[in-house]
N, CA, C and O atoms as a DFTB+ gen file, in Angstrom:
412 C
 N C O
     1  1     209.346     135.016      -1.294
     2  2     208.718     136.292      -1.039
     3  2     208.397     136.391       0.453
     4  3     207.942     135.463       1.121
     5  1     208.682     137.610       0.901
     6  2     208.450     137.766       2.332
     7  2     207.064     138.517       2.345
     8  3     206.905     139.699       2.039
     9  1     206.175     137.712       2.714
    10  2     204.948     138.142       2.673
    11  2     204.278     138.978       3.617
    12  3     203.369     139.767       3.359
    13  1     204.947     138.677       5.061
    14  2     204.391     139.547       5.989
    15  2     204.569     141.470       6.053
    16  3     204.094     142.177       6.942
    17  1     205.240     141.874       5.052
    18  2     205.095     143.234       4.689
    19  2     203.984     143.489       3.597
    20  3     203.621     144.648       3.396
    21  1     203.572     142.707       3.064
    22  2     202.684     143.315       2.110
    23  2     201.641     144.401       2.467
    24  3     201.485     145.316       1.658
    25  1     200.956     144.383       3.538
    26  2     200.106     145.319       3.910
    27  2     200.781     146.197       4.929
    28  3     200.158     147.238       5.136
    29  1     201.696     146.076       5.498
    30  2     202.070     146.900       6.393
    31  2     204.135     147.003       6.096
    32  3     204.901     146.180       5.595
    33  1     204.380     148.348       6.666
    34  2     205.882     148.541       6.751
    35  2     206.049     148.245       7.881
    36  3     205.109     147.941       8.616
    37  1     207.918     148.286       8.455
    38  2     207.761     147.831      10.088
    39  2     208.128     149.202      10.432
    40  3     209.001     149.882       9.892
    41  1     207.679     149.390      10.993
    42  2     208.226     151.004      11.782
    43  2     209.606     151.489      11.457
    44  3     209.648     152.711      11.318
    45  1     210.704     150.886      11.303
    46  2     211.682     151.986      11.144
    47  2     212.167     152.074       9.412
    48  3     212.966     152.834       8.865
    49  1     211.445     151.132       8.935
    50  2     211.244     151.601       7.400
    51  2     210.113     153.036       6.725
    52  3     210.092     153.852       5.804
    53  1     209.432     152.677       7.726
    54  2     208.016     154.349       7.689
    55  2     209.273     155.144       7.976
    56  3     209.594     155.946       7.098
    57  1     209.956     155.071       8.934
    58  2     210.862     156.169       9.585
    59  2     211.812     156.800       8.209
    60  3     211.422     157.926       7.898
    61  1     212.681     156.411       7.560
    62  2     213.962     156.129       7.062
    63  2     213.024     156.404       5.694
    64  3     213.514     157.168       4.863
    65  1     211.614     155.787       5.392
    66  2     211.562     156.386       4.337
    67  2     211.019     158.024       3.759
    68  3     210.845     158.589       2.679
    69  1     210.900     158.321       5.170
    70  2     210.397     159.839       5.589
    71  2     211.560     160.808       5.221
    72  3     211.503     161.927       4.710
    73  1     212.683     160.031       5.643
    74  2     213.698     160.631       5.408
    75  2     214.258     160.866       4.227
    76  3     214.673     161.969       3.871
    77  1     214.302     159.619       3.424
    78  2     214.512     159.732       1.920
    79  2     213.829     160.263       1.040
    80  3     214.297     160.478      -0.079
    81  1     212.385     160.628       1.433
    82  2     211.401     161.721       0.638
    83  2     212.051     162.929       0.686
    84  3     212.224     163.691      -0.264
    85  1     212.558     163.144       2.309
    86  2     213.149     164.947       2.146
    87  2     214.250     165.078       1.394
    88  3     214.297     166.112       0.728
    89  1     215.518     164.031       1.268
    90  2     216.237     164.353       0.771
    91  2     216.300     163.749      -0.641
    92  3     217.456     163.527      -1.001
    93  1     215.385     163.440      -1.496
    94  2     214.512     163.199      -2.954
    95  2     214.133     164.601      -3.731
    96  3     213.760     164.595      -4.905
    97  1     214.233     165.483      -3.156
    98  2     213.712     167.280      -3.696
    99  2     215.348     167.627      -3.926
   100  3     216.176     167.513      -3.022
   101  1     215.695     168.111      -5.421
   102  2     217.011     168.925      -5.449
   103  2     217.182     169.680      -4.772
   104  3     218.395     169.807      -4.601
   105  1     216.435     170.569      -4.021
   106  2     216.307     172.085      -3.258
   107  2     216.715     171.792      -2.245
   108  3     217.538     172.519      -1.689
   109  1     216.209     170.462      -1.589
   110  2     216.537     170.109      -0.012
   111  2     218.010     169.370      -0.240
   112  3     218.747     169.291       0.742
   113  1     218.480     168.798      -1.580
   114  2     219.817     168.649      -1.192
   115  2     220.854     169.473      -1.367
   116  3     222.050     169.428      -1.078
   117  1     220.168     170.211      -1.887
   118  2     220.983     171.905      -2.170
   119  2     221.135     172.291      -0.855
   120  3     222.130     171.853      -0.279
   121  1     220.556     172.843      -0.386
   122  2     220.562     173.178       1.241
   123  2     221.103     171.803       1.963
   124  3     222.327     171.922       2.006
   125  1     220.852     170.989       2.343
   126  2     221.989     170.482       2.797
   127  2     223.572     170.303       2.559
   128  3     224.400     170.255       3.469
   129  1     223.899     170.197       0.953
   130  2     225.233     170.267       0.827
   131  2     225.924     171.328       0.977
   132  3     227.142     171.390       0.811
   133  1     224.825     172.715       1.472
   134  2     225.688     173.922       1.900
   135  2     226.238     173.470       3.571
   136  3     226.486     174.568       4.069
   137  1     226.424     172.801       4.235
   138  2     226.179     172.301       5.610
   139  2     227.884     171.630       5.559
   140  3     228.188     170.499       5.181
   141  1     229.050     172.968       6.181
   142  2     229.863     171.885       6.227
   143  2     230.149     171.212       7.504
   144  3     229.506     171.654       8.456
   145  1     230.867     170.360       7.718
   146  2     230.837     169.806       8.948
   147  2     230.810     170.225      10.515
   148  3     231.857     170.625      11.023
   149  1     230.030     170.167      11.021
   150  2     229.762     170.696      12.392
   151  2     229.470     171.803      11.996
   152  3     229.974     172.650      12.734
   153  1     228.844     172.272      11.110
   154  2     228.477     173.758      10.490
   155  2     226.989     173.948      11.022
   156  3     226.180     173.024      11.110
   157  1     226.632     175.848      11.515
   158  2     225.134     175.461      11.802
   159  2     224.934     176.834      11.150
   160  3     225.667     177.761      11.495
   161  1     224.093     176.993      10.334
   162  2     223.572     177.998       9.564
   163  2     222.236     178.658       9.839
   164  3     221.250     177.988      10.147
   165  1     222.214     179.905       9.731
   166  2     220.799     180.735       9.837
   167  2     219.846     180.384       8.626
   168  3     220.305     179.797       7.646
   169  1     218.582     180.730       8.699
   170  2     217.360     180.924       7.742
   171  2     218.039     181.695       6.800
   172  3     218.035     181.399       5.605
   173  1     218.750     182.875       7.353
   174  2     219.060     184.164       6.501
   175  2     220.472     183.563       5.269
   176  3     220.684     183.871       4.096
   177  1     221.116     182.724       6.111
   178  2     222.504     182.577       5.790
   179  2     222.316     181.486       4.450
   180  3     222.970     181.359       3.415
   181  1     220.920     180.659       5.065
   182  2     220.558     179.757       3.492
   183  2     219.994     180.216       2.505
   184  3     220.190     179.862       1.342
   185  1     218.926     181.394       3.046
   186  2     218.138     181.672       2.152
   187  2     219.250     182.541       1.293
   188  3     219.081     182.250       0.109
   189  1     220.092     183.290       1.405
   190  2     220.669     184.270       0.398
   191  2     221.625     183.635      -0.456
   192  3     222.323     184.358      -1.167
   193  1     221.772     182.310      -0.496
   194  2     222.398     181.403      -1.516
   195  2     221.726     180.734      -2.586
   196  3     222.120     180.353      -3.688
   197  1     220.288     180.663      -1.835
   198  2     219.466     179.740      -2.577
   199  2     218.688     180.468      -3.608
   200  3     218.151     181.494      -3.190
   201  1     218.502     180.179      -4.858
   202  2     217.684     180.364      -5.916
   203  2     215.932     180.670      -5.399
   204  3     215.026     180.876      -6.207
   205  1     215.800     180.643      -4.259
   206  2     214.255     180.605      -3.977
   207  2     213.981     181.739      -2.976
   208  3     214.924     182.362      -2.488
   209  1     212.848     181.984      -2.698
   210  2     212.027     182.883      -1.795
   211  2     212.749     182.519      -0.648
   212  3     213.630     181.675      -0.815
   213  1     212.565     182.983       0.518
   214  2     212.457     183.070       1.556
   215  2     211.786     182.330       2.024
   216  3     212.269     181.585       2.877
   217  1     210.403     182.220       1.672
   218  2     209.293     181.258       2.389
   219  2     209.153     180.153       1.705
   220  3     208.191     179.400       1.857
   221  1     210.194     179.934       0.808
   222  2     209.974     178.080       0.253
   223  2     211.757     177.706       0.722
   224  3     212.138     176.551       0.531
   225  1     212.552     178.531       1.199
   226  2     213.631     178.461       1.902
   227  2     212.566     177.419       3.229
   228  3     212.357     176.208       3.292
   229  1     212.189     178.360       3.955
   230  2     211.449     178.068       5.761
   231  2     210.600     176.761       5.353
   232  3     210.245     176.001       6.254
   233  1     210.272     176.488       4.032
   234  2     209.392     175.007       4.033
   235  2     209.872     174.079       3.175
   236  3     209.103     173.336       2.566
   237  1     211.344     174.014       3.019
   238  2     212.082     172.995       2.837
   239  2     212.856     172.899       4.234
   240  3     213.102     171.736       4.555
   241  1     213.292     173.882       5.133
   242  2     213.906     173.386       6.142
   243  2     212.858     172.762       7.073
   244  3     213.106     171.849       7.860
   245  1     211.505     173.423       6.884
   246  2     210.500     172.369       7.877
   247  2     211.122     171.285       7.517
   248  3     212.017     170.717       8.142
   249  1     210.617     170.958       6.414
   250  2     210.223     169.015       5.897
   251  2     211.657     168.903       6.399
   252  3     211.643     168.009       7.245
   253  1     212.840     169.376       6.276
   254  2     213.829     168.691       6.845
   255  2     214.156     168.674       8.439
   256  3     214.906     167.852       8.965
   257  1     213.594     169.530       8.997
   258  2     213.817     169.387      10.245
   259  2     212.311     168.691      10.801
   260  3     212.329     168.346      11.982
   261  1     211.046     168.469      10.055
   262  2     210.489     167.279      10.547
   263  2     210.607     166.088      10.285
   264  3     209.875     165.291      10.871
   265  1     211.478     165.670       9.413
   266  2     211.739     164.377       9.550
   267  2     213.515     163.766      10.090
   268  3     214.087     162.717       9.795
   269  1     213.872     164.666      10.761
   270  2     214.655     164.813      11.553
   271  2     216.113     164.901      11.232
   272  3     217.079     164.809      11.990
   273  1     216.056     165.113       9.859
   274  2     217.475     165.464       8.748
   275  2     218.353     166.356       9.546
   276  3     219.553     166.253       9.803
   277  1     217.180     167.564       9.992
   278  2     218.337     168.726      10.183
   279  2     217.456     169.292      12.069
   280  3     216.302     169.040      12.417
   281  1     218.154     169.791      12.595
   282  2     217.635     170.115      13.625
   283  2     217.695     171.876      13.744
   284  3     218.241     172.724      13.039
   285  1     217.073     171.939      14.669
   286  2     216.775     173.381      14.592
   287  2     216.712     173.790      15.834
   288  3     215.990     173.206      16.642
   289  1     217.553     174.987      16.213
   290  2     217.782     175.595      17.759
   291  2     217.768     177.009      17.688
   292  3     218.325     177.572      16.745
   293  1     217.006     177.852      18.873
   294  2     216.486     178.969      18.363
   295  2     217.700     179.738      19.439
   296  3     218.101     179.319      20.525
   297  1     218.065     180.888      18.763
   298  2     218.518     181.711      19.726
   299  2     218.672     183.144      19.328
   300  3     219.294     183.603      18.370
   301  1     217.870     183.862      20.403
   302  2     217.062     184.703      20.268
   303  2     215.844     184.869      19.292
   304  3     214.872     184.115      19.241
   305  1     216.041     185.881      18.597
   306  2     215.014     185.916      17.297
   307  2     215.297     184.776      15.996
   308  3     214.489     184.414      15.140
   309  1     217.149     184.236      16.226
   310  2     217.058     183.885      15.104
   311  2     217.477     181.901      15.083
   312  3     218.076     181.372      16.019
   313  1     217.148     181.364      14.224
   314  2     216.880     179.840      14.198
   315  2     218.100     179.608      13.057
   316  3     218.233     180.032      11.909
   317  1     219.021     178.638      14.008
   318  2     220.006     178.134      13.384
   319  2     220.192     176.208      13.109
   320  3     220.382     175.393      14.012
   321  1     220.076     175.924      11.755
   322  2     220.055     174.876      11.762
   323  2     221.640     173.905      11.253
   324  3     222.603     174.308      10.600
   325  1     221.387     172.582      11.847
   326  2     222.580     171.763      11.762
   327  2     222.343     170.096      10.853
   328  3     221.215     169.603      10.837
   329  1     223.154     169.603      10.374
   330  2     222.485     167.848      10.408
   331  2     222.710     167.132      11.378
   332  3     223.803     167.124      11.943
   333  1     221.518     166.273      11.800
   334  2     221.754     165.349      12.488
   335  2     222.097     164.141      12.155
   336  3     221.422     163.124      11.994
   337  1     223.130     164.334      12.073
   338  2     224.190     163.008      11.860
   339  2     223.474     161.606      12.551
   340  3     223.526     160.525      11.963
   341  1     222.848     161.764      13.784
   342  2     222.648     160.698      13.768
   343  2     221.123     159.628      13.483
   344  3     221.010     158.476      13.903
   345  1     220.001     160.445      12.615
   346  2     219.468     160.140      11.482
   347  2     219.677     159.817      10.592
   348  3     219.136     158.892       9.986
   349  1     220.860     160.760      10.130
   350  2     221.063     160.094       7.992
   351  2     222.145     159.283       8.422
   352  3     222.717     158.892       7.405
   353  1     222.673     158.866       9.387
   354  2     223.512     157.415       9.624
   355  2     222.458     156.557      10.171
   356  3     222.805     155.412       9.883
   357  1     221.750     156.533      10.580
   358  2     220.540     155.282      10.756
   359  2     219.909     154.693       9.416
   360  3     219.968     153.627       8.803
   361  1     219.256     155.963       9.266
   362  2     218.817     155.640       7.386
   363  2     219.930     155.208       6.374
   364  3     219.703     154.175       5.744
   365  1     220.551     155.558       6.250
   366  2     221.616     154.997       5.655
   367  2     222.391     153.082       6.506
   368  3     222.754     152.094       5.868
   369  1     222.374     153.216       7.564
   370  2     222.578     151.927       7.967
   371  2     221.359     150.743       7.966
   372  3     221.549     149.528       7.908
   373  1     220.020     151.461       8.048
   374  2     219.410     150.585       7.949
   375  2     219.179     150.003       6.612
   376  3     218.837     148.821       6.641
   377  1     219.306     150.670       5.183
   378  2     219.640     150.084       3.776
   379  2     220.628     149.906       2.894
   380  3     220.651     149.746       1.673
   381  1     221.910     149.997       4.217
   382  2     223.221     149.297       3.783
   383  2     222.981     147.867       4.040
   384  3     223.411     147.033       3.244
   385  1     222.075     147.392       5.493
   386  2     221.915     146.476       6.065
   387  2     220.900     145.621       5.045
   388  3     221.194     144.513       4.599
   389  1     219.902     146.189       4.811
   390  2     219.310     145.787       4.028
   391  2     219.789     144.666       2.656
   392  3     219.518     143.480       2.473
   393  1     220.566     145.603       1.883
   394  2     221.042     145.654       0.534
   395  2     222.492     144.057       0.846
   396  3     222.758     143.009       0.257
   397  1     223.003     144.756       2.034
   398  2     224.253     143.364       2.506
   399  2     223.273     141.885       2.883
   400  3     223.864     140.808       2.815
   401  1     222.183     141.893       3.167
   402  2     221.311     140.840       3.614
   403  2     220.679     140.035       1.991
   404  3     220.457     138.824       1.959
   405  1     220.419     141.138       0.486
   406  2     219.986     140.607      -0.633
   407  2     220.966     140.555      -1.683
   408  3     220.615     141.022      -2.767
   409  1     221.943     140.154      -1.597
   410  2     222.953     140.170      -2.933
   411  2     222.586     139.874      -3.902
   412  3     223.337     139.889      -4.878
């Protein structure tokens, strides 16, 4: 047993598991699998696909663009979001790494 985590995580496990909370909600992986590659989509362009309001549209893309899933760039009035690839390849490498280290 590796004991020195018991009371504490190491920092990029807090990180990575921030990440796996957002994408743990069906809604938030709904909205992401509308995302095709190098694809960057409006508020408007998700919300009129999605089964939900408008304003639970804008607070699933928060939680995803605060934990750094999806990024968000404003131009003009309107906010277009993308994935950042190079988050869900960290999180994902850091518990491939993991999982190859406990067979």
């Amino acid at each position: 047993m590796n004991e020195q985590y018991i009371t504490k995580l190491p920092a990029e496990w807090v990180r990575i598991s921030r990440v796996y909370m957002a994408l743990g909600d069906a809604h938030r992986q709904h909205i992401m699998l509308l995302f095709e590659p190098a694809e960057r989509l409006s508020i408007s362009q998700i919300a009129e696909v999605m089964p939900l309001s408008r304003t639970a549209v804008v607070h699933h893309l928060r939680i995803l663009r605060d934990t750094g899933v999806l990024v968000a760039e404003r131009e003009g009035k309107s906010s277009y979001y993308r994935v950042n690839r190079t988050v869900l390849t960290s999180a994902l490498q850091l518990l491939l790494g993991y999982v190859e280290q406990h067979p």
